[in-house]
N, CA, C and O of each residue as an XYZ file, in Angstrom:
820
protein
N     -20.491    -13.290    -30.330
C     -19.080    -12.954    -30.194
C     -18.804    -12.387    -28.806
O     -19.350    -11.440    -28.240
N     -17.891    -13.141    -28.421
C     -17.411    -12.565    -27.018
C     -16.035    -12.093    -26.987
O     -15.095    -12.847    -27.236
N     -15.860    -10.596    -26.623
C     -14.268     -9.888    -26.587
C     -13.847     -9.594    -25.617
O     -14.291     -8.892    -24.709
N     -12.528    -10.366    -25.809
C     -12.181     -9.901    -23.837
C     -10.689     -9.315    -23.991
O      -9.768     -9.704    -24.709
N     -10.760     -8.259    -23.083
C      -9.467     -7.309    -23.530
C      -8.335     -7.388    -22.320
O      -8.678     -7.042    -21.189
N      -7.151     -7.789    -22.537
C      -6.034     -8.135    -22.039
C      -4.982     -7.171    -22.288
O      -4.012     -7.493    -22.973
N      -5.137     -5.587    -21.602
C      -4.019     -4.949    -21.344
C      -5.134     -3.899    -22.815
O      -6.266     -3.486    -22.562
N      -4.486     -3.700    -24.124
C      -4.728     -3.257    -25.085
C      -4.483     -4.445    -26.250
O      -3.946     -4.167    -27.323
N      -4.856     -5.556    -25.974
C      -4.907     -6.328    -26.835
C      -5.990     -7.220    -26.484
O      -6.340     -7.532    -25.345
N      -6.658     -7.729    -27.975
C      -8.138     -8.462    -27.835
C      -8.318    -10.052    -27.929
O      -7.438    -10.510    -28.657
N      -8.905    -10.731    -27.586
C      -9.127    -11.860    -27.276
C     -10.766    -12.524    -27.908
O     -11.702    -12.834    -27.171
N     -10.767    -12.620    -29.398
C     -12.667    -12.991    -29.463
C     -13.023    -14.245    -29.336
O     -12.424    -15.106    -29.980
N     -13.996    -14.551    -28.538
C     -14.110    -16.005    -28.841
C     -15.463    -15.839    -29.848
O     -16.105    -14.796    -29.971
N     -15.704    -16.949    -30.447
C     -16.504    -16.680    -31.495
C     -16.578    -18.129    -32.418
O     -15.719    -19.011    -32.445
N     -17.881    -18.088    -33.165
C     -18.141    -19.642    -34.453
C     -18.107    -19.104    -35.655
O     -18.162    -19.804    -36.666
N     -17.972    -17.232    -35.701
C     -17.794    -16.782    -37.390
C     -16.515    -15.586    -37.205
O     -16.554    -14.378    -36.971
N     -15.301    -16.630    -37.450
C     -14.084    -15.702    -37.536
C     -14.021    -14.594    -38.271
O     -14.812    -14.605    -39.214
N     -13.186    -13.390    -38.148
C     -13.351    -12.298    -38.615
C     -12.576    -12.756    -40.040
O     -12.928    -12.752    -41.220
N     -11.403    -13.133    -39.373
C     -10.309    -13.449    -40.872
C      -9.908    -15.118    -40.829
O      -9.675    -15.841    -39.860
N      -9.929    -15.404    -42.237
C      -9.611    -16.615    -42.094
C      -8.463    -17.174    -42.275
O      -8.406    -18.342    -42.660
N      -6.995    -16.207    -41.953
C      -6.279    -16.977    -41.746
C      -5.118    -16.382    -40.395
O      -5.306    -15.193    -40.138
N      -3.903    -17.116    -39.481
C      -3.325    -16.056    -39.114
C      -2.610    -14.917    -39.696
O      -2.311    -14.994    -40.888
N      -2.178    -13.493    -38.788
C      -1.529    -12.764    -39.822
C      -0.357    -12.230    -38.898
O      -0.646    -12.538    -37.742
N       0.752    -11.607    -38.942
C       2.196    -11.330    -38.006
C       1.377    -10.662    -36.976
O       1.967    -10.702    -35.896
N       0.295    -10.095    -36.910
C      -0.024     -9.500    -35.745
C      -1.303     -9.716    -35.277
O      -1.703     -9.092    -34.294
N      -2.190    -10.740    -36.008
C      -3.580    -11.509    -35.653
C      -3.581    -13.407    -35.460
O      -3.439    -14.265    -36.331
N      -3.736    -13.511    -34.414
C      -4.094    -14.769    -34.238
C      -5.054    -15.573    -34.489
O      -5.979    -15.485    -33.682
N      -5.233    -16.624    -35.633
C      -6.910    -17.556    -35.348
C      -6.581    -18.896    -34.880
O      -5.786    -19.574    -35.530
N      -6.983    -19.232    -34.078
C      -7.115    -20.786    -33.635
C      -8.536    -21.113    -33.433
O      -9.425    -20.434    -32.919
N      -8.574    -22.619    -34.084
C      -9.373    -23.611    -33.906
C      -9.488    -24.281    -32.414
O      -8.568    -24.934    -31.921
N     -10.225    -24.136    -32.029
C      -9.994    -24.535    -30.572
C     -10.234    -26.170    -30.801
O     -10.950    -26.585    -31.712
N      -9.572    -27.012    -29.895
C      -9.847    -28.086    -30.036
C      -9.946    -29.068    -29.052
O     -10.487    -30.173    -29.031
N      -9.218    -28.337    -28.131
C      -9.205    -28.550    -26.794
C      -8.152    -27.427    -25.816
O      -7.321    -26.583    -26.151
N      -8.634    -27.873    -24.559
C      -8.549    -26.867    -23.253
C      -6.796    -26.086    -23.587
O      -6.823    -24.945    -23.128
N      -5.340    -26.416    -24.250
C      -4.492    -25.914    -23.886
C      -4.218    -24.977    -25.094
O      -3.208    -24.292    -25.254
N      -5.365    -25.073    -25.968
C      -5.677    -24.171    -27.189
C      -5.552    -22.828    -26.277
O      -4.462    -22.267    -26.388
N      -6.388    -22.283    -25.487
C      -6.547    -21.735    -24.728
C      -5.215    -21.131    -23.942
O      -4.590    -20.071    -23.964
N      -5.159    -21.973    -23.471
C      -3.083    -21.225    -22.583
C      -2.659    -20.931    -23.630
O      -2.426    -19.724    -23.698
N      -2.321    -21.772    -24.993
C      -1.394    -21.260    -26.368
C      -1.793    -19.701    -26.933
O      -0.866    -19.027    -27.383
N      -2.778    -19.287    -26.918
C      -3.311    -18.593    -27.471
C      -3.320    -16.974    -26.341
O      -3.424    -15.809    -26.725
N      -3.153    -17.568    -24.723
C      -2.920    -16.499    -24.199
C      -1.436    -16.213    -23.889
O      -0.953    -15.157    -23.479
N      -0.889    -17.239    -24.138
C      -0.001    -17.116    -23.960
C       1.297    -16.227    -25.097
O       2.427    -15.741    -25.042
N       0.427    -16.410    -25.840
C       0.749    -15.516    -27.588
C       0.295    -14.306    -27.230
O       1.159    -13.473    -27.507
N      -0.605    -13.839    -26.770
C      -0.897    -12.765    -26.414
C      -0.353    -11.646    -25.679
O      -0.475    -10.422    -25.722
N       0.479    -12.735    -24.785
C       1.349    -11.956    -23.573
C       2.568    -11.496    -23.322
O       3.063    -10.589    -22.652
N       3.131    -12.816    -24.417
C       4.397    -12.363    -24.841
C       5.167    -12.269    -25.993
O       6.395    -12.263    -26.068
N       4.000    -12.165    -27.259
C       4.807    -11.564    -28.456
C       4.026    -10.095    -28.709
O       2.853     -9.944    -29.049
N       5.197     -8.894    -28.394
C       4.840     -7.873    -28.726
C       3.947     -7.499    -30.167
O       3.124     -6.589    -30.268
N       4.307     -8.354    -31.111
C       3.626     -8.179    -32.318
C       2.455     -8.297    -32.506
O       1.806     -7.660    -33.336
N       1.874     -9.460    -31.458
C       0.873    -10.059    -31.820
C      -0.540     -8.806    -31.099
O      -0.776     -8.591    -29.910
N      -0.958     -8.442    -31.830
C      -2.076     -7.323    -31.242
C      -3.656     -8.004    -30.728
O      -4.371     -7.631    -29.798
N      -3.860     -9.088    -31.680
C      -5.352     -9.257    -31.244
C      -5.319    -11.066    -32.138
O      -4.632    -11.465    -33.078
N      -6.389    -11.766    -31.298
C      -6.627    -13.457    -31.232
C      -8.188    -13.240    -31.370
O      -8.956    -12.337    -31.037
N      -8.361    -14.819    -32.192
C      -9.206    -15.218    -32.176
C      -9.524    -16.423    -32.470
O      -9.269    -16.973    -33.541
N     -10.357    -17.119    -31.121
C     -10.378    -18.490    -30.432
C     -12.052    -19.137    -31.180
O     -13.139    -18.767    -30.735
N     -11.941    -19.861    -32.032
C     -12.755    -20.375    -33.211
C     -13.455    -21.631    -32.504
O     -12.756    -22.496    -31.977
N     -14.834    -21.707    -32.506
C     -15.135    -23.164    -32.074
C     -16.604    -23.156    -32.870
O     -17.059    -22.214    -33.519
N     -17.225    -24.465    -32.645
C     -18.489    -24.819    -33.642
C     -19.799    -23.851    -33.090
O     -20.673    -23.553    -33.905
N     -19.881    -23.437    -31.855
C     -21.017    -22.671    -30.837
C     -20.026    -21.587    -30.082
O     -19.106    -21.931    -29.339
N     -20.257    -20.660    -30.294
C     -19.419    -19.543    -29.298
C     -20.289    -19.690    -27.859
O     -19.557    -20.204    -27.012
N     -21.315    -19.462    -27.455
C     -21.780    -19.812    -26.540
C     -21.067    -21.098    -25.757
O     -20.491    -20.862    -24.695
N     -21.091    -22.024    -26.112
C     -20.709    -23.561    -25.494
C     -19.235    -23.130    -25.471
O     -18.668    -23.337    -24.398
N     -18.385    -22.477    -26.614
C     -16.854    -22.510    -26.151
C     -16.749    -21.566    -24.868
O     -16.030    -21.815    -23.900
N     -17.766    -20.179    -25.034
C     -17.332    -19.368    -24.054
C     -17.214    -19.729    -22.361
O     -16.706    -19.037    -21.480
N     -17.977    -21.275    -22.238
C     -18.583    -21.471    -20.980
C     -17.233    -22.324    -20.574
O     -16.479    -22.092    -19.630
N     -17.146    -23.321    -21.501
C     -15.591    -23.761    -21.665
C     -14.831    -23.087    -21.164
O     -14.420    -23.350    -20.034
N     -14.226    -21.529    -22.165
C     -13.440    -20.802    -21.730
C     -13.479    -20.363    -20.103
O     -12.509    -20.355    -19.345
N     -14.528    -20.090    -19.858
C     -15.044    -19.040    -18.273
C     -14.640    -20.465    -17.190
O     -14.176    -20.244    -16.072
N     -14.889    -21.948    -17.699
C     -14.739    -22.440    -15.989
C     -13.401    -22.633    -15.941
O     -13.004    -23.071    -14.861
N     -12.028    -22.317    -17.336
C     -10.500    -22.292    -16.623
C     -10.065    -21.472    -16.162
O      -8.859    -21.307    -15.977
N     -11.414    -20.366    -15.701
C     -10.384    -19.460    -14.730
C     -11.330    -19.017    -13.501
O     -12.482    -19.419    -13.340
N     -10.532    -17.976    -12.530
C     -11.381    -17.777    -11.671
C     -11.962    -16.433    -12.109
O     -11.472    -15.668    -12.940
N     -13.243    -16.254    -11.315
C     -14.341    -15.185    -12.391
C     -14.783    -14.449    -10.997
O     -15.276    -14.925     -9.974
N     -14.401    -13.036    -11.363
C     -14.830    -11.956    -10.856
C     -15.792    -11.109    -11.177
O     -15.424    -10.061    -11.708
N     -16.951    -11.276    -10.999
C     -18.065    -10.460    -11.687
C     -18.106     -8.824    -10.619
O     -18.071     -8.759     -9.390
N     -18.167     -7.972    -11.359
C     -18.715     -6.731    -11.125
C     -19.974     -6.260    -11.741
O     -20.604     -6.831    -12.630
N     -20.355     -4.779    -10.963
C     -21.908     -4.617    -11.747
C     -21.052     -2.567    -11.751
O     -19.868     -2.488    -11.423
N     -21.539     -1.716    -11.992
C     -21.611     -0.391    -12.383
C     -22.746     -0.015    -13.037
O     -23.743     -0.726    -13.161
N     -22.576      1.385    -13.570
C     -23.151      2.700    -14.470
C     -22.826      3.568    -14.858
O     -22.018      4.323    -14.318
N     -23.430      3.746    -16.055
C     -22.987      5.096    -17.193
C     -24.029      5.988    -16.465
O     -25.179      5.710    -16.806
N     -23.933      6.960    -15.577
C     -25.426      7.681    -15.255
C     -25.030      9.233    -16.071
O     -24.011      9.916    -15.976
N     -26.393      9.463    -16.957
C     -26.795     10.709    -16.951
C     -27.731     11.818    -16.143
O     -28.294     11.274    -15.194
N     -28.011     13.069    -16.255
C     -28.740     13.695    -15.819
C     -29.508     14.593    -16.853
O     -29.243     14.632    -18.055
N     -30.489     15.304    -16.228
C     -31.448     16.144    -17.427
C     -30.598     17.042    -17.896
O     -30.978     17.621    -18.914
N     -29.275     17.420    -17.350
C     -28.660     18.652    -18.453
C     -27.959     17.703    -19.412
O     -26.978     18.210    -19.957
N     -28.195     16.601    -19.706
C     -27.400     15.765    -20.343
C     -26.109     15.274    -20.463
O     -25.538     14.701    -21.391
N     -25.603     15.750    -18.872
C     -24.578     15.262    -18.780
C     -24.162     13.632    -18.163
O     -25.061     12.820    -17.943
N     -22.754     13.308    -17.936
C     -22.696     11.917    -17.861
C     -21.685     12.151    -16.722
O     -20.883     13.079    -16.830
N     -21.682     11.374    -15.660
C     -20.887     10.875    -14.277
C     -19.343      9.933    -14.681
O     -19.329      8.906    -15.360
N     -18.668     10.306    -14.336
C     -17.353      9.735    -14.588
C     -16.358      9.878    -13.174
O     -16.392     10.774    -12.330
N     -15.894      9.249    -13.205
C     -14.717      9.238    -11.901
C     -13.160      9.210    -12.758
O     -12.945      8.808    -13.901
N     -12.283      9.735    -11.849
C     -10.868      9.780    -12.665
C     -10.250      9.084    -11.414
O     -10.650      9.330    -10.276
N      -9.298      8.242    -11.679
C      -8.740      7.288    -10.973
C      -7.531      6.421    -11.787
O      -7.656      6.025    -12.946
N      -6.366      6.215    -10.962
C      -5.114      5.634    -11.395
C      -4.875      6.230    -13.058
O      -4.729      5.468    -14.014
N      -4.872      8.161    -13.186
C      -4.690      8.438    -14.181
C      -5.685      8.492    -15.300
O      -5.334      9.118    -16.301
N      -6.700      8.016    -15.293
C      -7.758      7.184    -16.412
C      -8.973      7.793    -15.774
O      -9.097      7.961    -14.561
N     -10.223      8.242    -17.062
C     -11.417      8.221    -16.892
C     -11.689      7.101    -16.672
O     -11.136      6.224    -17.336
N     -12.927      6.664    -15.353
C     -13.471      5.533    -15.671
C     -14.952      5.773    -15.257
O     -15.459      6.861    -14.986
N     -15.637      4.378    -15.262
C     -17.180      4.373    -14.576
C     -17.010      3.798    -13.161
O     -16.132      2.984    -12.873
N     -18.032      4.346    -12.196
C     -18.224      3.898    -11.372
C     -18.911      2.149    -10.737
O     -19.953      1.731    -11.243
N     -18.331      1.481     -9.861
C     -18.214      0.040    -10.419
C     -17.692     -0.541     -9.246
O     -16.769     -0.132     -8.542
N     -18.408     -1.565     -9.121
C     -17.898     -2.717     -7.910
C     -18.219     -4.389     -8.234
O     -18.799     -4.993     -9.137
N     -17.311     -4.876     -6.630
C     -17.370     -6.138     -6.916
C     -19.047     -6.399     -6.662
O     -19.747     -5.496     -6.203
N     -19.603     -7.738     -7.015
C     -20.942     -7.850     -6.936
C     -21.070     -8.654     -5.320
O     -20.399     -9.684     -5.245
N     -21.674     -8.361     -4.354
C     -22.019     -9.035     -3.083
C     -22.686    -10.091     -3.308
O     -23.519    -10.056     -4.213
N     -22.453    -11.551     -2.388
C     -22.899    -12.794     -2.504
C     -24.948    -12.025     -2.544
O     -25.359    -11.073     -1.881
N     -25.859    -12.992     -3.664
C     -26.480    -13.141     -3.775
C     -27.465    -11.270     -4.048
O     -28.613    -10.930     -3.761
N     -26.486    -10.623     -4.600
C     -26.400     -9.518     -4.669
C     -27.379     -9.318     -6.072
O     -26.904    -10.153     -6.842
N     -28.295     -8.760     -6.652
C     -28.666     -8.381     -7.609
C     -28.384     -7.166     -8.731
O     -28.811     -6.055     -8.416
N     -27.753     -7.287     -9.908
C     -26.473     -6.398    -10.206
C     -27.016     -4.773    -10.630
O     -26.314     -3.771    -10.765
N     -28.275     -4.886    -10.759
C     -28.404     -3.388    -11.001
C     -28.273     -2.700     -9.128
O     -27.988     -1.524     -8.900
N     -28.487     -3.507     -8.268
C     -28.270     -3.023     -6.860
C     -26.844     -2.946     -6.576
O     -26.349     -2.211     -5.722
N     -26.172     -3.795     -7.388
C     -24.743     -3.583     -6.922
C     -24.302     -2.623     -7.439
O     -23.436     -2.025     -6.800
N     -24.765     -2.001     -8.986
C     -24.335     -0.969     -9.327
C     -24.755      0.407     -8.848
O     -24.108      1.454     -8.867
N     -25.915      0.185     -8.439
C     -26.427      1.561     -7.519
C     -26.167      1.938     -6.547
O     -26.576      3.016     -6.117
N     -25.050      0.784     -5.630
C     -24.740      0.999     -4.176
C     -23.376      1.237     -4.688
O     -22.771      1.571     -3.670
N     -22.395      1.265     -5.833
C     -20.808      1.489     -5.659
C     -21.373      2.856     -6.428
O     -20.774      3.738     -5.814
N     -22.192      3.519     -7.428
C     -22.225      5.027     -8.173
C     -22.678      5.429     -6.528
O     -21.841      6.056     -5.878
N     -23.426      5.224     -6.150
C     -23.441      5.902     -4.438
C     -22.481      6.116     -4.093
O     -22.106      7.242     -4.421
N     -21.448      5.270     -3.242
C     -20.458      4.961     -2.717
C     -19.140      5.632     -3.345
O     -18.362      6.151     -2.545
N     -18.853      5.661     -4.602
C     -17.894      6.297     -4.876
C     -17.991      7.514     -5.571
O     -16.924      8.040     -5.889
N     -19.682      8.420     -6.061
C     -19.587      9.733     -6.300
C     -20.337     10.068     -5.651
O     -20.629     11.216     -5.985
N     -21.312      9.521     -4.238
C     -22.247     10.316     -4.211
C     -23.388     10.783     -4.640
O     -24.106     11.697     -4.234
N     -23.479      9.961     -5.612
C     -24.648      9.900     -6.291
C     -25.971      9.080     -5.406
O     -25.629      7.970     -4.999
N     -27.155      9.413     -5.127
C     -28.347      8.671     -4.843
C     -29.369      8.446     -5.378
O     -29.836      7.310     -5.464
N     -29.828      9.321     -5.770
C     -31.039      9.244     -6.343
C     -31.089      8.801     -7.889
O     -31.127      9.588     -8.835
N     -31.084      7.525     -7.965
C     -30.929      6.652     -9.320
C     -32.187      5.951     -9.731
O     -33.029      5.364     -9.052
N     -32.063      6.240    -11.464
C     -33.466      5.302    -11.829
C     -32.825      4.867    -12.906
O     -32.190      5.612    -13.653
N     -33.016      2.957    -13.144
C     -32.891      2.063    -14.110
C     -33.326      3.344    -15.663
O     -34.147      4.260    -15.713
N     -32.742      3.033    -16.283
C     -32.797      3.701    -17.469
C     -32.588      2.511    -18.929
O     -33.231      2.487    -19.979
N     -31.849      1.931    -18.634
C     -31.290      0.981    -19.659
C     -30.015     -0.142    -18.826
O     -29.573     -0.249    -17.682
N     -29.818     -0.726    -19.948
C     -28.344     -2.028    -19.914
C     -27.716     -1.938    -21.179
O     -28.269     -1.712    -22.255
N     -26.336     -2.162    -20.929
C     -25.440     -1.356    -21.881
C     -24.857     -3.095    -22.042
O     -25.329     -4.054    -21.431
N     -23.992     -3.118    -22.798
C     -23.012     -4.135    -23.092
C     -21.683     -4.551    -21.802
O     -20.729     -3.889    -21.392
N     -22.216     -6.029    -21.435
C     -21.064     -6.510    -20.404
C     -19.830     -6.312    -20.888
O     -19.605     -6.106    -22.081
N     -18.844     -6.369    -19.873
C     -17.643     -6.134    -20.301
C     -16.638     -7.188    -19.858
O     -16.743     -7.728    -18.757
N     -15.575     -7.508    -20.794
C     -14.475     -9.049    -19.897
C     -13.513     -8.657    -20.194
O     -13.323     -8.629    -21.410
N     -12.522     -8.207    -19.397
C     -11.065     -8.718    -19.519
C     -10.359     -9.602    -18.628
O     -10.989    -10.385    -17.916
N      -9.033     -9.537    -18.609
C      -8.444    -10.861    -18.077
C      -7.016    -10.107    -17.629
O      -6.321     -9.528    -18.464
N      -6.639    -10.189    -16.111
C      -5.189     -9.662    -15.627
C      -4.970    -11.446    -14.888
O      -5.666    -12.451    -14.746
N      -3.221    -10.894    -14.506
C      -2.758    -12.008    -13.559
C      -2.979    -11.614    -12.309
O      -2.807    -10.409    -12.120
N      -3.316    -12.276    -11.368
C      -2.674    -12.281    -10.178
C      -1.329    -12.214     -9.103
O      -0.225    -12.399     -9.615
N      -1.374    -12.050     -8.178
C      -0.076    -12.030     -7.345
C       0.499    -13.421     -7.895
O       1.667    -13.611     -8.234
N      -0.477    -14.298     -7.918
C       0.204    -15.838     -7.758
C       0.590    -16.151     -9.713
O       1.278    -17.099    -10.091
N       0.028    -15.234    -10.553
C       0.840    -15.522    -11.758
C      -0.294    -16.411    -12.782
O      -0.122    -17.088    -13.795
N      -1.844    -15.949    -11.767
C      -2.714    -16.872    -12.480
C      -3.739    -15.926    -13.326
O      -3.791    -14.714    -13.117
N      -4.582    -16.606    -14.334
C      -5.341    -15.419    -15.052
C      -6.591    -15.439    -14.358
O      -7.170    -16.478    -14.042
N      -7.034    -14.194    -14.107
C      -8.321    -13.652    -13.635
C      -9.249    -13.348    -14.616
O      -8.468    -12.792    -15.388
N     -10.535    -13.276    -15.286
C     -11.305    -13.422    -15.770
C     -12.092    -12.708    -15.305
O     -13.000    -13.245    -14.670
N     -12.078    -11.196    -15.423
C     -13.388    -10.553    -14.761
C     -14.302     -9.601    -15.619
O     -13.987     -8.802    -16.501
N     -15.477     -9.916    -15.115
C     -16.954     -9.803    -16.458
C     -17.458     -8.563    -14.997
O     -17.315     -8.613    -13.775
N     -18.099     -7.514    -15.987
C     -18.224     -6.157    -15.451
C     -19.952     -6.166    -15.972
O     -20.140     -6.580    -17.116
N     -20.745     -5.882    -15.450
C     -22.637     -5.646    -15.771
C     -22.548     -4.059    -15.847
O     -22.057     -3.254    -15.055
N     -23.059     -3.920    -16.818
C     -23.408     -2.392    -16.842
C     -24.613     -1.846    -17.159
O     -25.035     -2.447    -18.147
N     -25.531     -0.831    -16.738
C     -26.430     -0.251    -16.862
C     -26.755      0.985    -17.320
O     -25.804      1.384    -17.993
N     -27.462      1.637    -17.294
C     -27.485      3.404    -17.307
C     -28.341      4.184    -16.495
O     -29.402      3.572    -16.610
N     -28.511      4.943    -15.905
C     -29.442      5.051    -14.820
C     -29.119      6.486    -14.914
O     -28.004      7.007    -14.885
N     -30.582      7.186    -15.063
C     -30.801      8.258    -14.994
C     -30.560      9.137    -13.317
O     -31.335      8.704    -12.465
N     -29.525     10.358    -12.782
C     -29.481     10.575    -11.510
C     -29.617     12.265    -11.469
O     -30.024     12.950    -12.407
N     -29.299     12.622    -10.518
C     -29.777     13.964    -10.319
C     -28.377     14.672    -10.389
O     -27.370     13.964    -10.401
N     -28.248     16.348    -10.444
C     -26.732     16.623    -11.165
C     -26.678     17.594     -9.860
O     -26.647     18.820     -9.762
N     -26.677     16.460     -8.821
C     -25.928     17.082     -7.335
C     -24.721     17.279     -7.162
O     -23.949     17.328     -8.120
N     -24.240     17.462     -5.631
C     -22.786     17.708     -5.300
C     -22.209     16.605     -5.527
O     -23.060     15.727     -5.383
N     -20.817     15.978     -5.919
C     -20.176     15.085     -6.065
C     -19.295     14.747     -4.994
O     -18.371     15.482     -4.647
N     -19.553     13.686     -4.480
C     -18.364     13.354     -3.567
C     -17.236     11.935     -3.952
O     -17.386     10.714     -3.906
N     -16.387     12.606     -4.236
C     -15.662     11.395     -4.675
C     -14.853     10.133     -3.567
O     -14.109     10.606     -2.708
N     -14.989      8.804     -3.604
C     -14.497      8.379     -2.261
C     -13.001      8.086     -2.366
O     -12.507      6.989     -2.623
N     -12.387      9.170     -2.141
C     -10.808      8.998     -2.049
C      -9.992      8.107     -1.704
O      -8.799      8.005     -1.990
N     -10.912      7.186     -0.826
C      -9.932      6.090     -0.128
C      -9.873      5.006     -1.304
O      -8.886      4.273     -1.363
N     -10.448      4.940     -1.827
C     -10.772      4.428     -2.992
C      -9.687      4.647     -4.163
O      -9.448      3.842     -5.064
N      -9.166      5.721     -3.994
C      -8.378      6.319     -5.122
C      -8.783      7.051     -6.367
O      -8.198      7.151     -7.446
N     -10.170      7.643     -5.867
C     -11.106      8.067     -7.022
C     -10.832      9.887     -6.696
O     -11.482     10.773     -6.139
N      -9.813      9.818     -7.232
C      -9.083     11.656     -7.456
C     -10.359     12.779     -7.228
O     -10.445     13.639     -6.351
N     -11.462     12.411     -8.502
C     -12.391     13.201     -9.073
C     -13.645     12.692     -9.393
O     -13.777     11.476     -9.532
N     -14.657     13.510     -9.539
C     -15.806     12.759     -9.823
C     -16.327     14.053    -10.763
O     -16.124     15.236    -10.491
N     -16.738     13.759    -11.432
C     -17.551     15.095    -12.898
C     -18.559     14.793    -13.875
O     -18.774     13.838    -14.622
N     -18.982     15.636    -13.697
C     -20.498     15.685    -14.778
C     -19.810     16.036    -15.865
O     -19.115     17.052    -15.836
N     -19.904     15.202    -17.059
C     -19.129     15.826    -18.306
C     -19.802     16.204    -19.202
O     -20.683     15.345    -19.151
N     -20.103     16.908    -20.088
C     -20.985     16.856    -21.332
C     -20.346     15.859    -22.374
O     -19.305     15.228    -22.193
N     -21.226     15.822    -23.607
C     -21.067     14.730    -24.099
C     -19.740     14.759    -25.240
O     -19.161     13.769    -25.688
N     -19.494     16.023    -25.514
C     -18.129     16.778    -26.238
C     -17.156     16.215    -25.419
O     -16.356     15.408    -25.893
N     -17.118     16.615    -23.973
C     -16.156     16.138    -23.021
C     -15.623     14.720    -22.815
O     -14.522     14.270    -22.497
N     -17.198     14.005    -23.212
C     -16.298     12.344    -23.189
C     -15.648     12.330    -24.197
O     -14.508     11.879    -24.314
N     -16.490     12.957    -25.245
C     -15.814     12.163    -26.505
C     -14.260     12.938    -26.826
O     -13.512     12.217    -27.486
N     -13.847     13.916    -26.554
C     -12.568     14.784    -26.613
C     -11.619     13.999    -25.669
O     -10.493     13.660    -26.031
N     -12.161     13.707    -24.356
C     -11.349     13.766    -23.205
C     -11.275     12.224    -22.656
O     -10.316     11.480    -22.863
N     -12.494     11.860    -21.893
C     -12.695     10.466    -21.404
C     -12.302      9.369    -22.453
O     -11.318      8.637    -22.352
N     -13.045      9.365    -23.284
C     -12.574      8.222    -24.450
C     -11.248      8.068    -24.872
O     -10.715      6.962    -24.962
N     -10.497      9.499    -25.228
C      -8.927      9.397    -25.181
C      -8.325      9.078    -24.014
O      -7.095      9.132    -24.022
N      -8.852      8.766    -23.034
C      -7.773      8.175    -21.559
C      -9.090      7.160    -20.861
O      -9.924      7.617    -20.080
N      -9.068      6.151    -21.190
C      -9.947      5.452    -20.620
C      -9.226      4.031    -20.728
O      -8.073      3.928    -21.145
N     -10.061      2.856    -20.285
C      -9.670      1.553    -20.401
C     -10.379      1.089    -21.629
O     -11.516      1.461    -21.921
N      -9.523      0.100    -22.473
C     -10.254      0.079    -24.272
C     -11.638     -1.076    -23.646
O     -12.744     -1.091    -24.186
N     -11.370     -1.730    -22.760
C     -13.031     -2.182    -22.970
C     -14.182     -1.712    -22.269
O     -15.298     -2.229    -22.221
N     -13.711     -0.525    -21.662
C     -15.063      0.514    -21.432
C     -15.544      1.113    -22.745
O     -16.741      1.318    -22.948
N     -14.671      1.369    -23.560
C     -14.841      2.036    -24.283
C     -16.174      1.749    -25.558
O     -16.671      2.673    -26.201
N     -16.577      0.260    -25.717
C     -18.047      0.378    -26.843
C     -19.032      0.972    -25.453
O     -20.028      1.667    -25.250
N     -18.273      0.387    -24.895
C     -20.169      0.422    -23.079
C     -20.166      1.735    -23.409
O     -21.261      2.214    -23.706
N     -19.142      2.494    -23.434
C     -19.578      4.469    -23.123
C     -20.129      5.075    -24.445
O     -20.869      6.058    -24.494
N     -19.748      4.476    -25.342
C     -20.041      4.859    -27.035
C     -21.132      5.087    -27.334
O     -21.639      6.028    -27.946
N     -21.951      3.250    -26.420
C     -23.503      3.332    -27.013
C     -24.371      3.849    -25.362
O     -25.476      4.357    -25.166
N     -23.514      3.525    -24.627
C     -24.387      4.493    -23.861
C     -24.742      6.121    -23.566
O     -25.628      6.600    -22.858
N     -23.459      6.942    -24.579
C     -23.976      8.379    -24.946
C     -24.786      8.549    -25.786
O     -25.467      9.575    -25.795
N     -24.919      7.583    -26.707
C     -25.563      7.611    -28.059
C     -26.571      7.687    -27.869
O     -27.120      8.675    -28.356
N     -27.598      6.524    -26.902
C     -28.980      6.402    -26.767
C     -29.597      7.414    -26.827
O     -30.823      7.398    -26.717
């Protein structure tokens, strides 16, 4: 199952539907071909009712690849980093907790891409691979009115609970060691909904 989140509304592609039929505020389609796809985002975008879709085919794998070459694809890499007091690294930016996170550099390897933007935007250095958390996809428009498709790599990487420097130019307000009360009170209530399983199971571990 693949979920890709569009604003606060969900998108699964998938071969074992959740429900089997539509409902005033759930979508299922049979995919059958490529404009299944526009119909289905396009339901998404502009009926307020409609909360969450799901795009049905014989292999979710084979539809998802389908799905990924009608658009253009922005891959990013990031991290959930903790430290030995058990706290967790977060940045606050455009209002919202988020993770630290960049675009991925040509021929770039993604746990390096994620270790050079948690650098880059808290200050963080001293990082060690710890784990891989669950990718993440959603989908915005562009200037030009087209859908973007961007898939996020995430990791967890154990770091040290130094000074924080947040990179402002960036628009990254804040940078904080939170405890784990703190995400779950604070970060999780103001976050983006498809960070939100990545941070769940990456406090949990």
């Amino acid at each position: 199952m693949y979920k890709v989140f569009i604003n606060d509304k969900t998108l699964i592609i998938t071969d074992k539907p959740e429900k089997e039929k539509s409902t005033k505020t759930h979508i299922v389609k049979e995919y059958t071909w490529d404009k299944d796809i526009d119909l289905i985002l396009n339901e998404l975008e502009t009926k307020k009712t409609i909360k969450s879709a799901e795009l049905v085919g014989e292999k979710e794998d084979k539809l998802w690849k389908t799905f990924e070459k009608k658009f253009t694809v922005i891959e990013a890499a990031g991290g959930l980093v903790y430290n030995d007091e058990g706290k967790f690294l977060f940045i606050f930016r455009n209002g919202k907790w988020d993770l630290p996170k960049g675009k991925i550099e040509p021929g770039e390897p993604t746990d390096v891409t994620a270790k050079r933007e948690i650098k880059e935007e808290t200050g963080v250095e001293e990082l060690k691979l710890r784990g891989f958390l669950p990718e993440s996809y959603h989908m915005y428009k562009d200037d030009n009115g087209k859908w973007i498709l961007k898939i996020n790599y995430w990791f967890k990487f154990l770091g040290k609970a130094e000074k924080l420097t947040p990179q402002k130019e960036e628009g990254i307000e804040k940078a904080e060691w939170l405890t784990k009360k703190e995400v779950k009170e604070m970060a999780l209530k103001n976050t983006y909904p498809s960070l939100i399983p990545v941070i769940k199971e990456g406090i949990e571990e």
